[in-house]
C-alpha positions as CSV (number, residue, x, y, z in Angstrom):
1,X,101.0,-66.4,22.5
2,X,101.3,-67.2,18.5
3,X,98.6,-69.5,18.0
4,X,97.2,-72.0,15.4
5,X,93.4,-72.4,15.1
6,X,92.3,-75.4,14.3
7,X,88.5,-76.1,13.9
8,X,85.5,-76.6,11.4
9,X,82.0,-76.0,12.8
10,X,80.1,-73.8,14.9
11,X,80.8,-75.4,18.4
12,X,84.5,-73.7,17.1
13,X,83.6,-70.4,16.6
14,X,83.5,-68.5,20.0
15,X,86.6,-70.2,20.6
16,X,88.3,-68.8,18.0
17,X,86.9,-65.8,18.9
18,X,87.9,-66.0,22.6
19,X,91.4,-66.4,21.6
20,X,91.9,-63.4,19.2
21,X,89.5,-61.1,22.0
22,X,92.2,-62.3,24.6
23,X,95.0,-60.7,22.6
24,X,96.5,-63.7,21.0
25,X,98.1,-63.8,17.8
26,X,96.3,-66.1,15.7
27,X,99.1,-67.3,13.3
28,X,96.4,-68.9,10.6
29,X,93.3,-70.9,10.7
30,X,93.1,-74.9,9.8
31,X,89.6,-76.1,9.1
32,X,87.6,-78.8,7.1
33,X,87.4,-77.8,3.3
34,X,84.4,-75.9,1.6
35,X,81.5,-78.5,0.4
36,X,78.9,-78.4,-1.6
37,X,75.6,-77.4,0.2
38,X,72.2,-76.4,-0.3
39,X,69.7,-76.8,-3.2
40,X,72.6,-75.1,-5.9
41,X,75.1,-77.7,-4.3
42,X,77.1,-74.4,-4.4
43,X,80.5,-74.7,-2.1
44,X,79.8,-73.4,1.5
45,X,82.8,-72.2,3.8
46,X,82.7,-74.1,7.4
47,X,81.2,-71.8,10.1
48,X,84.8,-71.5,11.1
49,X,86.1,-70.4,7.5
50,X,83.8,-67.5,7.5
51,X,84.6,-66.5,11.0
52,X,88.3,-66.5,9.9
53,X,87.5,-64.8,6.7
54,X,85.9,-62.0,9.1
55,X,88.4,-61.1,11.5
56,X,91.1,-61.4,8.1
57,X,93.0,-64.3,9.1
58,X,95.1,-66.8,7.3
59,X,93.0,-69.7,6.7
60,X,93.8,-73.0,5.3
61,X,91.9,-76.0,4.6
62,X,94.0,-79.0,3.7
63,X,92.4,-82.4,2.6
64,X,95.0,-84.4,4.6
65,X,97.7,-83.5,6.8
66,X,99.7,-86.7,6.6
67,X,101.7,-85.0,3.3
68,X,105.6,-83.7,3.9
69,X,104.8,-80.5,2.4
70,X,101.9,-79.7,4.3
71,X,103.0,-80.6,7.4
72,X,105.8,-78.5,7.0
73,X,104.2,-75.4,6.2
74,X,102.4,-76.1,9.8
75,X,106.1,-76.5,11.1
76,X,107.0,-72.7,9.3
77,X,104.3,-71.5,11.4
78,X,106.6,-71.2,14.2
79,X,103.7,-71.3,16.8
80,X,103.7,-71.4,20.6
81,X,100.8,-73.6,20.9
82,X,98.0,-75.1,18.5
83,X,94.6,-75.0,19.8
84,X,92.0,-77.7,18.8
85,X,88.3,-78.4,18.4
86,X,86.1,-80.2,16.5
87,X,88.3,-79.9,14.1
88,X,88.1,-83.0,12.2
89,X,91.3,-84.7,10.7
90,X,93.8,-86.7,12.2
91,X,96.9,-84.9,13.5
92,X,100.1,-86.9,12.3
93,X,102.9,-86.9,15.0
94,X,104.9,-83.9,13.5
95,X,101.8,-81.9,13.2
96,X,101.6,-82.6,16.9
97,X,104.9,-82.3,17.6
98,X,105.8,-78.6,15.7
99,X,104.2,-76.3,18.4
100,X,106.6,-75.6,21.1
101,X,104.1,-76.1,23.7
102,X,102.4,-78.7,21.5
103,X,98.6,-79.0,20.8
104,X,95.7,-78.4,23.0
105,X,92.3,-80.0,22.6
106,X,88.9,-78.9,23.6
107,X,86.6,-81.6,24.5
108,X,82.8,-81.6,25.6
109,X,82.7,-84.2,28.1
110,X,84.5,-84.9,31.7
111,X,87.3,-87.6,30.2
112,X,87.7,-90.4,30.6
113,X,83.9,-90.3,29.7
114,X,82.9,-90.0,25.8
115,X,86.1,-90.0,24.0
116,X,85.0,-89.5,20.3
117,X,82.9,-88.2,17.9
118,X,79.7,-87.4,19.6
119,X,79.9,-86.5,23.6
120,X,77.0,-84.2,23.8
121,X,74.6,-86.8,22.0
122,X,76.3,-89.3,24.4
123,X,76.0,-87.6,27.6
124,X,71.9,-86.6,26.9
125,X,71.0,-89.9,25.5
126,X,73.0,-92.3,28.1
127,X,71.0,-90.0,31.1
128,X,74.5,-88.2,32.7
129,X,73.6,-85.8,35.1
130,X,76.6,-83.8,34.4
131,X,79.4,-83.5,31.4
132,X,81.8,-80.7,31.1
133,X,84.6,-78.8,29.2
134,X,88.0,-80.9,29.5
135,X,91.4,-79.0,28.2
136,X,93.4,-82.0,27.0
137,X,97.5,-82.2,25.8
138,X,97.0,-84.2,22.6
139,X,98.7,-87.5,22.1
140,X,98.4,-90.3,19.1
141,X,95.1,-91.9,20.9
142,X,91.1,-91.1,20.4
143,X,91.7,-88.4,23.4
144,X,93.7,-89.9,25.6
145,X,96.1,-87.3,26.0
146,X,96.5,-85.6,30.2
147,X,93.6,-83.2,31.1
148,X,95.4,-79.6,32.3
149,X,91.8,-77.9,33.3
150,X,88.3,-79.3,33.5
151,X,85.2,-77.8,34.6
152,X,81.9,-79.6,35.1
153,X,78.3,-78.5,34.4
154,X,74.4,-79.9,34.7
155,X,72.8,-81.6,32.3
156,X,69.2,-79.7,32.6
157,X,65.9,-81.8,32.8
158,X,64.7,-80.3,29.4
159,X,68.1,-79.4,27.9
160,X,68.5,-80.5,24.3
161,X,71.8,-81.4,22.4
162,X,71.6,-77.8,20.3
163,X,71.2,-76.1,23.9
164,X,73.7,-78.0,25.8
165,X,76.0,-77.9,22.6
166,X,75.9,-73.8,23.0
167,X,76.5,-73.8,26.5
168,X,80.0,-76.3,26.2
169,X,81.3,-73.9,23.4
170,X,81.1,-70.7,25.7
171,X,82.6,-73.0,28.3
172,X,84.9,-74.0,26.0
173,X,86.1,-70.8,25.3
174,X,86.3,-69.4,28.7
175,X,88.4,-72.4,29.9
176,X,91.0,-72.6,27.2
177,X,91.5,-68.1,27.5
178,X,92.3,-69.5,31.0
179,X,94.6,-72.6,30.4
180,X,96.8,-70.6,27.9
181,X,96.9,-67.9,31.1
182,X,98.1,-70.3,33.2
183,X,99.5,-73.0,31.0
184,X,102.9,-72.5,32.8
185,X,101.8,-73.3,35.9
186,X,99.2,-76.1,35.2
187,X,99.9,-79.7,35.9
188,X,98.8,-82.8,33.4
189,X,96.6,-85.0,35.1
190,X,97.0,-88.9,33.4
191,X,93.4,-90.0,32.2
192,X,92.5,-92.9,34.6
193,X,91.8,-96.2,33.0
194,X,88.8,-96.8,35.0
195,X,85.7,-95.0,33.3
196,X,86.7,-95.2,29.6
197,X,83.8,-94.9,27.5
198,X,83.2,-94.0,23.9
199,X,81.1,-91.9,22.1
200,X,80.4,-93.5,18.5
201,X,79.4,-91.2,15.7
202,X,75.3,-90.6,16.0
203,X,73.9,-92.9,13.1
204,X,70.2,-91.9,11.5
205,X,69.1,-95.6,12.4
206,X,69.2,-94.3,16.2
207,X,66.8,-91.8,15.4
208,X,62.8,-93.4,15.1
209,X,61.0,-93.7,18.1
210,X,60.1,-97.0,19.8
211,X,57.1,-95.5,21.9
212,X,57.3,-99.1,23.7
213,X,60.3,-98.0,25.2
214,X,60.0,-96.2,28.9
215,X,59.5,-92.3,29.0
216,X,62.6,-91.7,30.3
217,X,64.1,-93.4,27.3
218,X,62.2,-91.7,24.7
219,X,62.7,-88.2,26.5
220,X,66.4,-88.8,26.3
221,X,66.1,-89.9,22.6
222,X,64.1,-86.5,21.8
223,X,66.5,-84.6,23.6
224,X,69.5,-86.2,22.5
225,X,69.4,-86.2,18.5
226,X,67.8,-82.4,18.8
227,X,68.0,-80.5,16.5
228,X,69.9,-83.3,14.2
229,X,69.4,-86.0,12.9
230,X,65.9,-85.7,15.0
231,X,63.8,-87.9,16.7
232,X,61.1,-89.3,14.5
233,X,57.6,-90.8,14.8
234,X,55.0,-91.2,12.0
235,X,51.4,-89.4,12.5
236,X,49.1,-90.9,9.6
237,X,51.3,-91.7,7.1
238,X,53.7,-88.6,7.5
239,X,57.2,-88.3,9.1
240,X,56.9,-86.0,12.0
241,X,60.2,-84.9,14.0
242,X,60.2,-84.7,17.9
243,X,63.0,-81.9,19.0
244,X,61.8,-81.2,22.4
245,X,60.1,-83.0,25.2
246,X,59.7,-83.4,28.6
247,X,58.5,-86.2,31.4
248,X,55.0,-86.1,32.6
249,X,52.3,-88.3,34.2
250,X,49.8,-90.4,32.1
251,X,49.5,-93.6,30.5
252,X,47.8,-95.3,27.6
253,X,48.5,-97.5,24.9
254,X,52.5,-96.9,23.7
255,X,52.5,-93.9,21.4
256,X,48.7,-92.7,22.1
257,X,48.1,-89.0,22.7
258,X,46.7,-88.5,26.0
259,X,45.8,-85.1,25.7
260,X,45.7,-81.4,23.4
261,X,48.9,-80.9,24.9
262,X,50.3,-83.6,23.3
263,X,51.5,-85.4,26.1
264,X,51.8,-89.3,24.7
265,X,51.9,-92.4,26.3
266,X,55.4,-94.4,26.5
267,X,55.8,-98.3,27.7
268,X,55.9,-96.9,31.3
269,X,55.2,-93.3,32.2
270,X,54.4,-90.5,29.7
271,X,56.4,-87.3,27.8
272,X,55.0,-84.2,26.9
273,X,56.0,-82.9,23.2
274,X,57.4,-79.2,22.9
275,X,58.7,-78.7,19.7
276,X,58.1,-80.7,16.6
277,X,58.6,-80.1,12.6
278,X,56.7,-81.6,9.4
279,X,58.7,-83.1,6.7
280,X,60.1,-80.1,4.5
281,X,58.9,-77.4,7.0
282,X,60.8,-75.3,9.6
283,X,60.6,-76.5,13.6
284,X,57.7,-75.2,15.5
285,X,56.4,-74.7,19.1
286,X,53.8,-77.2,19.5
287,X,51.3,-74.4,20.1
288,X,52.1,-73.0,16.2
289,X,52.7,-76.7,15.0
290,X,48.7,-78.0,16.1
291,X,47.6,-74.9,14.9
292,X,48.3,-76.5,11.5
293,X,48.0,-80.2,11.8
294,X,45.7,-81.1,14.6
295,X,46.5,-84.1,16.9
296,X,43.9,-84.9,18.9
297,X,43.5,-87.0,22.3
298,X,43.4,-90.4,21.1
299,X,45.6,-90.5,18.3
300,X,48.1,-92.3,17.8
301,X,51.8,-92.5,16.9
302,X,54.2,-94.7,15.3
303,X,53.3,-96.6,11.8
């Protein structure tokens, strides 16, 4: 099929490279603008820009694609079928409208659940035992369009956003190679009205710890803003990032460390830390993170 790309960030890129493996003709590439980025503020491609750039496709990068002229260079395209994820601006009704077959959207999460901007976080932080790959016909609405495929998968006990996040983008790809395959043949299923939830952008404010807070909340927490924006507690005065964790058995005061394994005390129950990083430092193991700042038994967390 001639297809149009549309994506910005790394959750995009084995898609995109699913679709030109499969033998598809990838008509051009539609991401988010270059921005400024790192210490020389110099402009960075998306992930998705660079992957295009690679594989010497036609990439574009409009601001807006509410503008006559723009939307009718995607018209020119003459595409079968526009493939979407994580893209990140709003498709005006003739952009949806110009592929023949319309515009297809990868989402992570089993719709109706988390619609929006943040499904992974969602799906870890609310507790779900299972999310999932949706392939969805795009309408007007925040995904509310028909599903043609869906596939489920396990939320793991230890599985952090980053982890689950690469494991929905294989998916991802797999499912949509298929859905084009098949797209013929498949059926729209209507999005039931019962179930509807949202998943709101992830705001920094969600991020510090409240060790009063049961285990199984602050686990989920740890899990869920891993590796960004991080969890965050405050160990004598510094800012100290929790990116993985894990339930275990103790208790103490809220936010007192048990043990040298850093397993800490919550309102009710007790986590064990696995991965945490100082303020302008890389992430570490907790093994190669107390071999530099010691936390003993008995100390305590939170400030």
């Amino acid at each position: 099929m001639r297809v149009i790309f549309m994506g910005t960030p790394e959750f995009s890129v084995p898609v995109l490279d699913a679709l030109a493996g499969a033998g598809h003709e990838i008509a051009a590439v539609y991401c988010q603008p270059p921005r400024p980025a790192g210490r020389g503020k110099k402009e960075r491609p998306t992930p998705v820009h660079a992957r295009a750039l690679e594989l010497g496709f036609d990439v574009r990068h409009p601001v807006s694609l509410k503008g006559e002229d723009e939307q009718a260079a995607f018209a020119a395209l003459n595409a079968d079928v526009a493939v979407v994820v994580a893209y990140g601006l709003l498709l005006p009704q003739a952009v949806l409208d110009a592929p023949a077959q319309g515009c297809l959207n990868i989402h992570a999460s089993l719709l109706p659940r988390w619609r929006g901007a943040a499904p992974i976080h969602r799906a870890i932080l609310e507790g779900d035992a299972e999310t999932g790959i949706c392939i969805m016909q795009m309408e007007a609405g925040l995904d509310t369009g028909p599903v043609l495929l869906r596939e489920a998968t396990a939320i793991g006990a230890e599985e952090t956003t980053e982890q689950l996040h690469d494991r929905l983008s294989a998916m991802g790809a797999g499912l949509i190679v298929e859905a084009l395959d098949r797209l013929p043949d498949l059926t729209p299923e209507v999005q039931p009205d019962a179930g509807v939830t949202y998943a709101k952008k992830i705001d920094k404010a969600e991020a510090r710890i409240d060790w009063t807070q049961t285990a199984e909340v602050v686990d989920r927490q740890i899990r869920g803003l891993s590796p960004f924006p991080g969890a965050w507690t405050e160990y004598q005065g510094e800012r100290v990032k929790l990116l993985g964790s894990r339930l275990a058995q103790g208790a103490g005061a809220a936010g007192q460390v048990l043990d040298d394994a850093l397993t800490v005390a919550c309102g009710s129950g007790a986590i064990e830390i696995t991965r945490l990083q100082r303020a302008g430092k890389g992430a570490q193991d907790r093994e190669t993170f107390l071999r530099g700042l010691a936390i003993p038994a008995g100390a305590q967390f939170g400030g």
